[in-house]
C-alpha positions as CSV (number, residue, x, y, z in Angstrom):
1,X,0.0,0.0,0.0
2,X,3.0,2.2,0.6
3,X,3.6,2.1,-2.9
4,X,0.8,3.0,-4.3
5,X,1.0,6.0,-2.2
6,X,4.4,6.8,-3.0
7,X,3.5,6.6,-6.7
8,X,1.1,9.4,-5.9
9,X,3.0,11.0,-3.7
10,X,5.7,11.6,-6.3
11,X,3.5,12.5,-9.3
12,X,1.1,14.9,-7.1
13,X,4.1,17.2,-6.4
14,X,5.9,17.3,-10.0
15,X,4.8,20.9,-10.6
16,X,3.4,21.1,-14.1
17,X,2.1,24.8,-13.9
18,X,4.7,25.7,-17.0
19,X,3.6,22.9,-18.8
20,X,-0.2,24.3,-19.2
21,X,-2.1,25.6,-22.0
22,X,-5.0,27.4,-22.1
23,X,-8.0,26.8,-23.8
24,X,-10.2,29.9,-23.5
25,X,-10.4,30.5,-20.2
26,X,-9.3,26.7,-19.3
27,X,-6.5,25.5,-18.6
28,X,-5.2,22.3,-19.7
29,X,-2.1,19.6,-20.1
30,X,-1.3,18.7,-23.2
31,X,-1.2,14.6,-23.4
32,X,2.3,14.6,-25.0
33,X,4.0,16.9,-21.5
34,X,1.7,14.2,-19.2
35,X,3.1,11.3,-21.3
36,X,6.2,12.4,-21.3
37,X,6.6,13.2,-17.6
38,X,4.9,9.5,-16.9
39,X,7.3,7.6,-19.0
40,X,9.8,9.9,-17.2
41,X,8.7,8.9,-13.9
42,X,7.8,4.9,-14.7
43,X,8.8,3.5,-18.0
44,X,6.7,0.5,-17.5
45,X,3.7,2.4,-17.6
46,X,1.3,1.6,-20.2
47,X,-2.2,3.1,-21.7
48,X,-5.3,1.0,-23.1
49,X,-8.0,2.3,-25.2
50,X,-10.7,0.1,-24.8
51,X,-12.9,-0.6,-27.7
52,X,-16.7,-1.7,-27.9
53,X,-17.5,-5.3,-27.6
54,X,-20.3,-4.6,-29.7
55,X,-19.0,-2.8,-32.6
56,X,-15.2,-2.8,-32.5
57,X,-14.6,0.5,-32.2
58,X,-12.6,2.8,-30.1
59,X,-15.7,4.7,-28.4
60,X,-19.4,3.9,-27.1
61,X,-22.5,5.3,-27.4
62,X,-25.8,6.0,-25.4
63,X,-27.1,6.1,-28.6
64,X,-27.4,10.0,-29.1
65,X,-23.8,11.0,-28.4
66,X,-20.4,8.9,-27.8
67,X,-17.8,9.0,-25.3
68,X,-14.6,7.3,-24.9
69,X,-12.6,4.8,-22.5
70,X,-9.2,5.1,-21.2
71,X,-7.1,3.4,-18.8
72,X,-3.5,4.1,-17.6
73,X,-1.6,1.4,-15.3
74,X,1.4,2.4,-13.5
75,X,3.2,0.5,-10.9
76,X,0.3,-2.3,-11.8
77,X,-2.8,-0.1,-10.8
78,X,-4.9,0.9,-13.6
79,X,-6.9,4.3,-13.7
80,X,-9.7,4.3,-16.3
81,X,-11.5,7.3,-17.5
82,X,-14.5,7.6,-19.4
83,X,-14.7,11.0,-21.6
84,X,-17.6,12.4,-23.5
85,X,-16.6,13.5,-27.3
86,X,-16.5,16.9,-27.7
87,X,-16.9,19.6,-30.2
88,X,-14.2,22.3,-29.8
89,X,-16.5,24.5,-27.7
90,X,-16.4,21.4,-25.2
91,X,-19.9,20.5,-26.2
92,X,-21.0,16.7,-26.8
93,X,-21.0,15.9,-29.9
94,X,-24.0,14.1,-31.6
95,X,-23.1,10.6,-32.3
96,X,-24.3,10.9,-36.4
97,X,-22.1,14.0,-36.6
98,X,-18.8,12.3,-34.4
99,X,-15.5,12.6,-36.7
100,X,-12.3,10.4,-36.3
101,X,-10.4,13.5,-35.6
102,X,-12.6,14.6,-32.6
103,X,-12.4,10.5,-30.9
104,X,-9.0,11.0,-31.2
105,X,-8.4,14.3,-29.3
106,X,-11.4,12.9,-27.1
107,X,-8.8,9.8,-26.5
108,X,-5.7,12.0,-25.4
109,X,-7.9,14.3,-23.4
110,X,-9.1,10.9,-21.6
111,X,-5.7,9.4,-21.4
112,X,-4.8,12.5,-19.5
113,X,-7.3,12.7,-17.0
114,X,-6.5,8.9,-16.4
115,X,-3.3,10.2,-15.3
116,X,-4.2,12.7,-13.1
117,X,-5.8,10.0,-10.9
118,X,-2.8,8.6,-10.5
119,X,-1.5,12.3,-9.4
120,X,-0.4,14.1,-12.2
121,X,-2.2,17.5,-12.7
122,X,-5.0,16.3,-10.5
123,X,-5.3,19.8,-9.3
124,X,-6.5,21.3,-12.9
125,X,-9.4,19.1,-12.4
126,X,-10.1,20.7,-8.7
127,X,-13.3,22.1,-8.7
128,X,-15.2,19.2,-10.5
129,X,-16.3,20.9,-14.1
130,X,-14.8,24.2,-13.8
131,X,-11.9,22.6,-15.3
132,X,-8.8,24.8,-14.4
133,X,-11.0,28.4,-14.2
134,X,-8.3,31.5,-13.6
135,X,-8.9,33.4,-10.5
136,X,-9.2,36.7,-12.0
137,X,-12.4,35.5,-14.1
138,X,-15.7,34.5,-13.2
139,X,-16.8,31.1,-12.8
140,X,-18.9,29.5,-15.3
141,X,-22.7,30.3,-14.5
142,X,-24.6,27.1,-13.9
143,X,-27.9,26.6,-15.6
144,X,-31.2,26.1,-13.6
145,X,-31.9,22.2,-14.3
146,X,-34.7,20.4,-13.3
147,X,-34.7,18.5,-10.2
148,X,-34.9,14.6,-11.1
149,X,-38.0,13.0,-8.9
150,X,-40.3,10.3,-9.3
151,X,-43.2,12.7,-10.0
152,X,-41.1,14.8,-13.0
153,X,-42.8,13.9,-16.2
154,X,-39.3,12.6,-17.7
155,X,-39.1,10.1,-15.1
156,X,-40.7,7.3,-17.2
157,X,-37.9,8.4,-19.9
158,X,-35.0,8.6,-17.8
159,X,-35.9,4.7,-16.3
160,X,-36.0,3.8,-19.6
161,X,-32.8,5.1,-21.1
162,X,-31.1,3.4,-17.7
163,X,-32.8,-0.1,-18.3
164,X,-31.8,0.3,-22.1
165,X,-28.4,0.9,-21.7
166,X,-27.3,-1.7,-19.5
167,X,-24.0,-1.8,-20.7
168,X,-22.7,1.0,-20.1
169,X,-21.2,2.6,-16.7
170,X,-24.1,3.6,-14.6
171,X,-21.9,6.7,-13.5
172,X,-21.4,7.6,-17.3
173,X,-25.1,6.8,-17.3
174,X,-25.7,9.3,-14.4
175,X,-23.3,11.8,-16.0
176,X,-25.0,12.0,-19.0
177,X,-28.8,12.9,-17.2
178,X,-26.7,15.5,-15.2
179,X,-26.5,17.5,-18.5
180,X,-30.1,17.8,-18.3
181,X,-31.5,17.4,-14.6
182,X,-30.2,18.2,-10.8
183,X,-30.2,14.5,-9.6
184,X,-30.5,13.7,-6.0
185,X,-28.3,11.0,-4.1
186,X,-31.9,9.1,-3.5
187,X,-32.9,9.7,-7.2
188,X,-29.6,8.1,-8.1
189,X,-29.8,5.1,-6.3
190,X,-32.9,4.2,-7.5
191,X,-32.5,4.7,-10.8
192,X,-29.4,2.1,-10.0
193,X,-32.4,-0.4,-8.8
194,X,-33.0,-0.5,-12.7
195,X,-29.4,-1.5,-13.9
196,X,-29.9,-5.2,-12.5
């Protein structure tokens, strides 16, 4: 266990605050500075992109949008991140309209935050999905959402798109009604009832 801990240790203070870019108002590490530092660190660290058992491809789908799977093993733990594909304004991208070029960047984006659980640049990620915001600007305005219950009229929908998609993550499930609705602890565990 010492290990482990030492592995995080290490990574969680290599400073990488010269090594960020900024994307708008984000800042962000770029996958060839974390790789680099990794391989750096612990050669025998490896990445897998894991590919659909259903279709053989290198991303998944909810069936309206896709999202990718990542995992980065160092020291023999694996960290695996799933990622939603993204337009360039950070926006999921509809699954008819996903290109090669944006599950690629979606990969390397994923393959990153894979390594920040292992310690790397964890701290651009602090603050959940205000990814990196500068101090001197505002934070990002949060929209009012809908507040998941039994009674809302989507509930009937949202069991159904949970029952549906068995196969994927529930939390990716759970991430993906988060774009739309404010979903309580005791909401989430009973939509988890429906998984089995």
């Amino acid at each position: 266990m010492s290990e482990l801990k030492s592995t995080f240790k290490v990574l969680a203070s290599i400073s990488i605050k010269d090594k960020l870019e900024k994307k708008g108002r984000f800042d962000y590490l770029s996958w060839a500075y974390a790789w680099a530092i990794i391989k750096d660190q612990y050669p025998d660290a490896n990445r897998k992109v894991y590919e659909s058992e259903h279709t053989g491809l290198n991303y998944f789908t909810d069936g309206n949008t896709a999202y990718v799977k990542v995992g980065v093993t160092i020291g023999g733990v694996e960290h695996i991140d799933y990622l939603p594909v993204m337009n360039h304004s950070n926006k999921s991208v509809k699954l008819e309209a996903v290109t090669s070029f944006e599950i690629n960047k979606s990969i390397q984006r994923s393959m990153v935050k894979a390594i920040a659980m292992h310690g790397l640049g964890l701290s651009v990620w602090a603050g959940e999905d205000l990814v990196g915001v500068s101090e001197d600007r505002p934070p990002v305005q949060k929209t009012n959402k809908p507040t998941l219950k039994k009674t809302h009229k989507d509930w009937a929908n949202c069991v159904s798109y949970v029952k549906d998609n068995k196969t994927v993550p529930f939390a990716q499930l759970i991430k993906n009604l988060e774009v739309r609705y404010l979903i309580p602890t005791a909401i989430k565990k009973e939509l988890g009832t429906y998984i089995n």
